[in-house]
C-alpha positions in Angstrom: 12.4 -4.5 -6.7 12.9 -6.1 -3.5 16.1 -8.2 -4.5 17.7 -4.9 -6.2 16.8 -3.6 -2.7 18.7 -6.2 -1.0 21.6 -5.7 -3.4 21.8 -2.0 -3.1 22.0 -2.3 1.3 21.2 -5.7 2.9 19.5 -8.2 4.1 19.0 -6.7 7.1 18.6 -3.2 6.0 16.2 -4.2 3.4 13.7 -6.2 6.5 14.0 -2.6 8.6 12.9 -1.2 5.3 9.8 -3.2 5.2 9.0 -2.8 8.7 8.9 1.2 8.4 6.6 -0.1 5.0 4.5 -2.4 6.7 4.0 0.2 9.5 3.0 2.9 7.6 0.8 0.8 5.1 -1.4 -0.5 8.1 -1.8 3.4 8.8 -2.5 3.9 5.2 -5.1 0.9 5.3 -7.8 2.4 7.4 -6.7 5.9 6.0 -7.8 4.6 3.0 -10.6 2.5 3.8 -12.1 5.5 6.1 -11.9 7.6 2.8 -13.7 5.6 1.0 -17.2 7.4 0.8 -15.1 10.8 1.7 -14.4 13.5 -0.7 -12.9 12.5 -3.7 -9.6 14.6 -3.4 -8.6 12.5 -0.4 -9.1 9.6 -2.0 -6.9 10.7 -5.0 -4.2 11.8 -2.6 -4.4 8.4 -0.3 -4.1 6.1 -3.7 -1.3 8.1 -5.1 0.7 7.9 -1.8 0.0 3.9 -1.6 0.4 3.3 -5.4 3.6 5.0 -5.0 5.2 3.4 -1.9 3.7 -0.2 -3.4 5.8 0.7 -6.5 8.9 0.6 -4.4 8.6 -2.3 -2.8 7.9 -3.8 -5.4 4.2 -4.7 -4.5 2.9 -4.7 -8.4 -1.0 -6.3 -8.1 -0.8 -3.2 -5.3 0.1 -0.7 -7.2 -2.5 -1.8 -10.0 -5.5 -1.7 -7.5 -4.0 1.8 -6.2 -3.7 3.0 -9.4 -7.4 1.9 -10.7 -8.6 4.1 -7.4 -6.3 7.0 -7.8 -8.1 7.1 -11.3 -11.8 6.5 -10.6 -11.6 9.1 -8.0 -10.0 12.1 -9.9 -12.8 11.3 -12.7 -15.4 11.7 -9.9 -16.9 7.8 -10.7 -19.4 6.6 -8.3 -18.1 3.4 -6.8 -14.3 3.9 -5.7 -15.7 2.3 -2.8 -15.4 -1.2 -4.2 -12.1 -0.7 -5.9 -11.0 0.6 -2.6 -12.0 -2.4 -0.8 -10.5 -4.6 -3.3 -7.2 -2.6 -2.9 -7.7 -3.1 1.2 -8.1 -6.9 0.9 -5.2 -7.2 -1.0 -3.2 -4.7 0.4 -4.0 -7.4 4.1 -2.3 -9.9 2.0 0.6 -7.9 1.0 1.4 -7.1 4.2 0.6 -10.9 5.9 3.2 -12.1 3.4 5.9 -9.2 3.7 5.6 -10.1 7.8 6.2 -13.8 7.1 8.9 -13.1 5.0 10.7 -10.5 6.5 9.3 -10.3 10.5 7.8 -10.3 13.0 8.6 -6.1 14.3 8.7 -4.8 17.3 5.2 -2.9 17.4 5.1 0.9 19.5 
C-alpha cells in the first residue's frame, strides 16, 4: 500500500501523508484505549475508524486487531478490553516504525 502510495504522489508527499497518520493515530490510541470499558457503540465506532485508516496505509496485523474489536464490540462480548489492548500495543509499534522510517515530525 505504501509503495503504490509513493508511486501515485511521492516520496515526500507520501512521509507528510504519514505524519498526518501517525498524528491522528496517537489521538486515536488513547481514544481507543480510554474506550475500552466505555459503551460498546464507541468502541465499534473507534475500531472501524482505526481499522479503516490502518487499511490505507497499509498497516495489515493493524487492521486485523482493529477488525477483531470492531467485531467483539458490536456483538456485545465481554472482554474487548484485551483485544483492545492488544490492538494498542501493536498499534505503538506501528507507529515507532512508520517514525523511523519516514520521520521525525514537527509536533504542535
Amino acid at each position: 500500500a505504501l509503495a503504490r502510495m509513493e508511486r501515485d504522489t511521492s516520496e515526500e508527499i507520501l512521509a507528510e501523508l504519514i505524519g498526518v497518520f501517525v498524528g491522528e493515530w496517537r489521538k486515536r490510541i488513547e481514544e481507543i484505549d480510554d474506550l475500552a470499558e466505555g459503551p460498546l457503540e464507541d468502541l465499534v465506532a473507534a475500531a472501524h475508524a482505526i481499522k479503516s485508516s490502518a487499511s490505507t496505509f497499509g498497516a495489515r496485523h493493524l487492521q486485523q486487531l482493529a477488525a477483531a474489536v470492531e467485531q467483539r464490540a458490536r456483538d456485545g462480548e465481554e472482554g474487548a478490553g484485551e483485544d483492545v489492548s492488544a490492538l494498542v500495543e501493536a498499534a505503538e509499534r506501528t507507529l515507532a516504525a512508520y517514525t523511523e522510517r519516514f520521520g521525525p515530525w514537527e509536533t504542535s
